[in-house]
Every structure is written in structure tokens, then in C-alpha cells.
C-alpha positions in Angstrom: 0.0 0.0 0.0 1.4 3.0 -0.6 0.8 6.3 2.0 -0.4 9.5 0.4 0.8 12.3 2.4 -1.7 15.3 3.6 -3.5 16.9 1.1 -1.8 20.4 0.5 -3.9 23.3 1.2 -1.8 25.5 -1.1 -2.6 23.5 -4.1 -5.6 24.1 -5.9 -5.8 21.4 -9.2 -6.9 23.1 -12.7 -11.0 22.4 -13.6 -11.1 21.0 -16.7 -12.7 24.3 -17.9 -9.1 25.6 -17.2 -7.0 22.9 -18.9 -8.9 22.3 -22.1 -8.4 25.9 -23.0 -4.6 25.5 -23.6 -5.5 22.4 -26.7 -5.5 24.0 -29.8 -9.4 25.4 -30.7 -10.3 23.2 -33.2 -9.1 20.2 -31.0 -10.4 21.3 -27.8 -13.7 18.8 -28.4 -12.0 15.5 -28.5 -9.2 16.7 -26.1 -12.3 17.3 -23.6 -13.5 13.6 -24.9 -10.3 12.6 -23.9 -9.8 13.8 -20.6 -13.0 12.7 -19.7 -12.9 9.1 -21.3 -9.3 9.0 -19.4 -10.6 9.8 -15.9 -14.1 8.6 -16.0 -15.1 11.5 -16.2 -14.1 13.1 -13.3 -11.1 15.2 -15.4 -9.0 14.7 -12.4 -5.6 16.1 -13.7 -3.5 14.6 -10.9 -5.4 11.2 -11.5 -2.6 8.1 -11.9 -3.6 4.4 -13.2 -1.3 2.0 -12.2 -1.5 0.1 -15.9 -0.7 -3.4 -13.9 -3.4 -3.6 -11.2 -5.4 -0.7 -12.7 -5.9 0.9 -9.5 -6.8 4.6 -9.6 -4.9 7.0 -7.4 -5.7 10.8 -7.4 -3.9 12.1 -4.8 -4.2 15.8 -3.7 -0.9 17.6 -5.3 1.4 17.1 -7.9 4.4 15.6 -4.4 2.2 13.3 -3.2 1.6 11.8 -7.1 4.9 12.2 -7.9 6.2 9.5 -5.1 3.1 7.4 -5.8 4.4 7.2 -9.6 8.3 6.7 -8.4 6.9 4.2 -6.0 5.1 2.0 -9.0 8.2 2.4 -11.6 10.5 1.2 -8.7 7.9 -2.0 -8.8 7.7 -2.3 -12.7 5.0 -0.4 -13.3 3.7 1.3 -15.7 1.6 4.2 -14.9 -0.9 6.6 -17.0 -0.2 9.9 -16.0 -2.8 13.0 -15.7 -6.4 13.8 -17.4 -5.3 12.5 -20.7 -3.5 9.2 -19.8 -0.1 10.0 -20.3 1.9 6.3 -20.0 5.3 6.5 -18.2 7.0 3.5 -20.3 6.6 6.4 -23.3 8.3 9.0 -21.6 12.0 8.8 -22.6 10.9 8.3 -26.7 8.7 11.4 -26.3 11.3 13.8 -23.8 9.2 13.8 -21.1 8.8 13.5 -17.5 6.1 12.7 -14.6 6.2 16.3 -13.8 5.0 17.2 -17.2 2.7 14.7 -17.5 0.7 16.2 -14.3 0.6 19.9 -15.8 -3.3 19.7 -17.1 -2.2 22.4 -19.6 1.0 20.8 -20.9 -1.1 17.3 -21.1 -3.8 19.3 -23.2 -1.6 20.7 -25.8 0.8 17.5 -25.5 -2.0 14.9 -25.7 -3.5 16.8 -28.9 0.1 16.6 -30.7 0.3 12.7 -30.4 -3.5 13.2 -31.9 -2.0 14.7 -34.4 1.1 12.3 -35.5 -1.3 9.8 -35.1 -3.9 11.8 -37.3 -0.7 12.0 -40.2 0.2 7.9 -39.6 -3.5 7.1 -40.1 -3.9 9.5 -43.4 -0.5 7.1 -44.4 -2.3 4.1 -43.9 -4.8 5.3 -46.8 -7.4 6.5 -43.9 -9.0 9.9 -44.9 -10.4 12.9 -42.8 -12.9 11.1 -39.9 -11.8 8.1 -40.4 -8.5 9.3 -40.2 -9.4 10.6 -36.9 -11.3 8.3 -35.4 -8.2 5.5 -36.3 -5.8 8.7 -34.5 -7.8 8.3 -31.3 -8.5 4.5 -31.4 -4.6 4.7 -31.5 -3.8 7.1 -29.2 -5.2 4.5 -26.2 -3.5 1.1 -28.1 -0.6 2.3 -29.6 -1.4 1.0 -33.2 -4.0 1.7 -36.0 -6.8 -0.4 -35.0 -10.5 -0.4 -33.9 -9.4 -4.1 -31.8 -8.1 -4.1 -28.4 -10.7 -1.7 -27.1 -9.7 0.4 -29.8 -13.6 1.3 -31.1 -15.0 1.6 -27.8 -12.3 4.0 -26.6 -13.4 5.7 -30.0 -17.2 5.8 -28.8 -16.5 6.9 -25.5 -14.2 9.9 -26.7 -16.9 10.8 -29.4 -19.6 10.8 -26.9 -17.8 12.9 -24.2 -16.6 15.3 -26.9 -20.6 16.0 -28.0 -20.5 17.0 -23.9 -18.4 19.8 -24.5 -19.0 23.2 -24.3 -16.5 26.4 -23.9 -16.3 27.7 -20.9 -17.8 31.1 -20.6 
């Protein structure tokens, strides 16, 4: 069991009104879709998912999920990181770290450009324009074009939380 430490009364997590703002405008629909498909739609942007015993952790401030990630690595494993899933095994190949993956705004604008390259591998593939994006997003959660693997209902369950959205005011 790992020990969370006391929540931080300083720290005061970004809404997902705040986050989604900092995805590109004509993205900010599926990266909503996204975050809420990632979190069960709580849009928690500390949220962790240990990817071995898929417990969900959302501890209260970016130290306390910090030593809950180091503290699954150091066991082997892997962990999704933040409101749009980030996966730690996929941080050295993309330059990042845990820290980044737990900045909501980084995430939003970070999550949308692996949307993209995966937009540009589909369009490749001979996909064009929805179905292009569709096979991006079924990618995005199993790492290859391909509606199998959960691939289609990840699809479906970004597509309906991205008809949720609307700008904040």
C-alpha cells in the first residue's frame, strides 16, 4: 500500500474548464473527450492508473503523485499519467517526464500533438479525414491503428464525451 501524504492546502488542481483551453481550438472537443474518457469523467488532472493492477490513485498535489508514480516504476509499473492518460513507459521516446505529464495544460496541448502524428500515420495508412481521426484516437489508447483491443469503444466513449463539451464562458 502506498501512503499518500496530507493533502496540501496550497494546491488548488486546474478544472477541466481551465486545462482544455490550452489544446489547440479546433481540437479542444476531442481533447475534452479525452480527458473525460481518461478519468471517467471526473477530469482529475493529478489522477494516476497504475496500468498493472489498474488501481486509480488521485492524490491531492502534484508531491504526493509524484512519489506514488516513483513508488510503481520502482515495482515495474507502468503508470498513465494525468487527465489525458499520459503512459510512463513512453516517456524517454517522447522527452518527457512525470512532472510534465501532471501539468493539465502541458497534457492538453501535449495529448493533442500525439493526436495529431497519429492523425498524419492514419492519413498514411490510406485513412482519410474522420476516419482518419477516429483511427488517430483508437490509436492514441492502443498504440497502433486499430479499432481491436478496445480500440472502437475507446473511440465511442471519446466521441460521446466530446458532444459533452461546451467552452467555458
Amino acid at each position: 500500500m502506498i501512503a499518500l501524504p496530507p493533502p496540501s492546502p496550497a494546491f488548488i488542481p486546474a478544472t477541466p474548464a481551465q486545462y482544455i483551453r490550452c489544446a489547440p481550438r479546433g481540437w479542444r472537443k476531442i481533447a475534452y473527450g479525452i480527458s473525460q474518457t481518461e478519468t471517467a469523467r471526473t477530469g482529475a488532472p493529478l489522477q494516476l492508473v497504475d496500468a498493472v493492477t489498474l488501481k486509480v490513485y488521485r492524490p491531492d498535489n502534484p508531491g504526493a503523485a509524484l512519489k506514488i508514480i516513483h513508488a510503481l516504476e520502482k515495482r515495474g509499473h507502468p503508470v498513465a499519467v494525468g487527465a489525458f492518460g499520459l503512459k510512463s513507459t513512453e516517456y524517454k521516446a517522447w522527452h518527457i517526464h512525470a512532472i510534465n505529464a501532471l501539468n493539465a495544460c502541458f497534457s492538453a496541448r501535449f495529448a493533442i500533438h500525439l493526436l495529431k502524428e497519429n492523425v498524419s500515420w492514419a492519413s498514411g495508412a490510406g485513412f482519410v479525414g474522420p476516419s482518419a481521426l477516429k483511427m488517430a484516437i483508437a490509436a492514441y489508447t492502443v498504440g497502433r491503428l486499430t479499432y481491436a483491443a478496445g480500440g472502437l469503444q475507446y473511440v465511442q466513449t471519446v466521441d460521446y464525451f466530446a458532444r459533452e463539451y461546451r467552452p467555458a464562458a
